[in-house]
N, C-alpha and C positions, 0 to 999 in steps of 0.2 A: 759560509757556504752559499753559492748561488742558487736563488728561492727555483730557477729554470730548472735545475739538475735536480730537488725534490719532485716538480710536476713529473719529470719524466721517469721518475722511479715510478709513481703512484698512478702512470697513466692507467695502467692497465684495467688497474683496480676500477678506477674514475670511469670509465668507458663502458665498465662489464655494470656500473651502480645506474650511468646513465640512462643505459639500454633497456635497464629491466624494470627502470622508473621513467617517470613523468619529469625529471629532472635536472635541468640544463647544466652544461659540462663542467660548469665552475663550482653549480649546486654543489653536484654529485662528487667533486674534490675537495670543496668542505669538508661534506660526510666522512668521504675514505680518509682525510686528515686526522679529522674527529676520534672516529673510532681504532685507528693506528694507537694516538695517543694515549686515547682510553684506554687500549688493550696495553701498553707499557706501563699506564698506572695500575692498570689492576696485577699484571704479572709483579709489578713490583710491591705490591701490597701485601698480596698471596703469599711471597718469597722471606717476607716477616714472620709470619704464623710459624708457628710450629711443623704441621703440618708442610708448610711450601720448607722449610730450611729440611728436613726429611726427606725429599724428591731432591731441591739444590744439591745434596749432599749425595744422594744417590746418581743423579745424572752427574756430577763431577767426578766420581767414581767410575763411570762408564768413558767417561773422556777420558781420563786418566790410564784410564787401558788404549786407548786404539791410540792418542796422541804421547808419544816417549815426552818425556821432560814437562809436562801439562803440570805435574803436582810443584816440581821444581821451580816451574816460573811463577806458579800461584802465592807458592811462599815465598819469593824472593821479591814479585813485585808487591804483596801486602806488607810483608816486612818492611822494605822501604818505605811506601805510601803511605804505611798508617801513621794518623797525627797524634795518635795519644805515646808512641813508642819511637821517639828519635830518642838513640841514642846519643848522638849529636847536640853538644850545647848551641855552636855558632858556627859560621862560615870564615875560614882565612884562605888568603894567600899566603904560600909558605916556599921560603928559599930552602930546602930540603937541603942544597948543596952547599951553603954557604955562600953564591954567584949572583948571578942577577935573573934566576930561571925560576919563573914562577910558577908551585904547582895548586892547581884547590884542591883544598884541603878541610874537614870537621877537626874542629878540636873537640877533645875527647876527652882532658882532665887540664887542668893548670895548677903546678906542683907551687909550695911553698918557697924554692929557691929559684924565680924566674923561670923555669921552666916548664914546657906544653909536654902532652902527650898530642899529638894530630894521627889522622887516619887520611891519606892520598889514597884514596880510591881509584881503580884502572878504568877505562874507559870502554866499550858501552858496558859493564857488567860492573857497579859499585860494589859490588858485593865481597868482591879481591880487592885486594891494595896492598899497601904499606903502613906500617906505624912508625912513625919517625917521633923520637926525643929530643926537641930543639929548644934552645934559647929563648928567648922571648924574643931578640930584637930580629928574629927570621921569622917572626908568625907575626902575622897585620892582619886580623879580624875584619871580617869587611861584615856591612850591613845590607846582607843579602838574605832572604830566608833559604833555610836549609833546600827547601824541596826544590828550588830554582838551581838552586846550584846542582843537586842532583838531577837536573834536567840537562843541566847545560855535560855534565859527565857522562850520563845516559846517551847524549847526543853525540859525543865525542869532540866537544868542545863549540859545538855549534850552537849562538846566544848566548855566547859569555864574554859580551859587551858592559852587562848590568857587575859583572864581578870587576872587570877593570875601570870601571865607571866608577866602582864606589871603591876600588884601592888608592885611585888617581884622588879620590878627595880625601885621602888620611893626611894631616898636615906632612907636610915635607919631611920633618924632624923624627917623627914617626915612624916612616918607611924604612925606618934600616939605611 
């Protein structure tokens, strides 16, 4: 982020702290940094307590009324986001069709007779997809972590350089 485009959010603040102090302009945008920050750590401190997750809860309830879909996208991007609950073991590319058309794809289970369960997720919304039962030699695990790849899905396919970066280096033999 360009350090110019914070000054000019914060002039105003800077300007009104200069005015009513003793304070030269760069002082007085310390100050208003300072206490911006301050005021995010303490909202975010507050928001821990009992107390603040009470009000969070409540004020998310009042969004949830004026904004349609607010609860919807709150659990859909937590559920994704959270690191303690991928359901997902690893990243592959997978020839769903048997061709040479590669979709990304979470493996989901890997059966005892060579065989994957994978989840193709649709793009921007992970949350649809497909589950395809494929062979093994159609699924190539790449070493990507989950959440990048759900970024590159999220995206609709935009930064998913690092998924074909790391297919291109499964030995040859490997690839199907």
């Amino acid at each position: 982020m360009d350090f110019n485009f914070v000054i000019q959010i914060i002039q105003p603040l800077t300007q009104l702290v200069a005015a009513r102090s003793n304070f030269q302009e760069l002082a007085a945008g310390a100050i208003v940094l300072g206490i911006i920050l301050s005021s995010c750590f303490l909202v975010g401190a507050i928001v821990k307590t009992k107390l603040g997750k009470f009000f969070r809860g409540h004020f998310e309830n009042v969004l949830s009324k004026f904004i349609p879909g607010y609860g919807m996208i709150k659990s859909t991007v937590t559920q994704i986001f959270d690191r303690k609950k991928y359901p997902f073991s690893s990243v592959a590319l997978v020839q769903a069709f048997e061709n040479d058309t590669l979709m990304t794809g979470f493996v989901i289970d890997k059966h005892p007779d060579d065989m994957y369960t994978v989840f193709v997720p649709c793009g921007p919304n992970p949350t649809t997809g497909y589950i395809f039962h494929l062979k093994q030699q159609y699924v190539h695990p790449v070493t990507v972590p989950v959440e990048n790849a759900l970024r590159s899905v999220i995206s609709c396919g935009v930064d998913s350089k690092p998924l074909l970066d790391a297919f291109h280096q499964i030995p040859e033999g490997k690839q199907a």
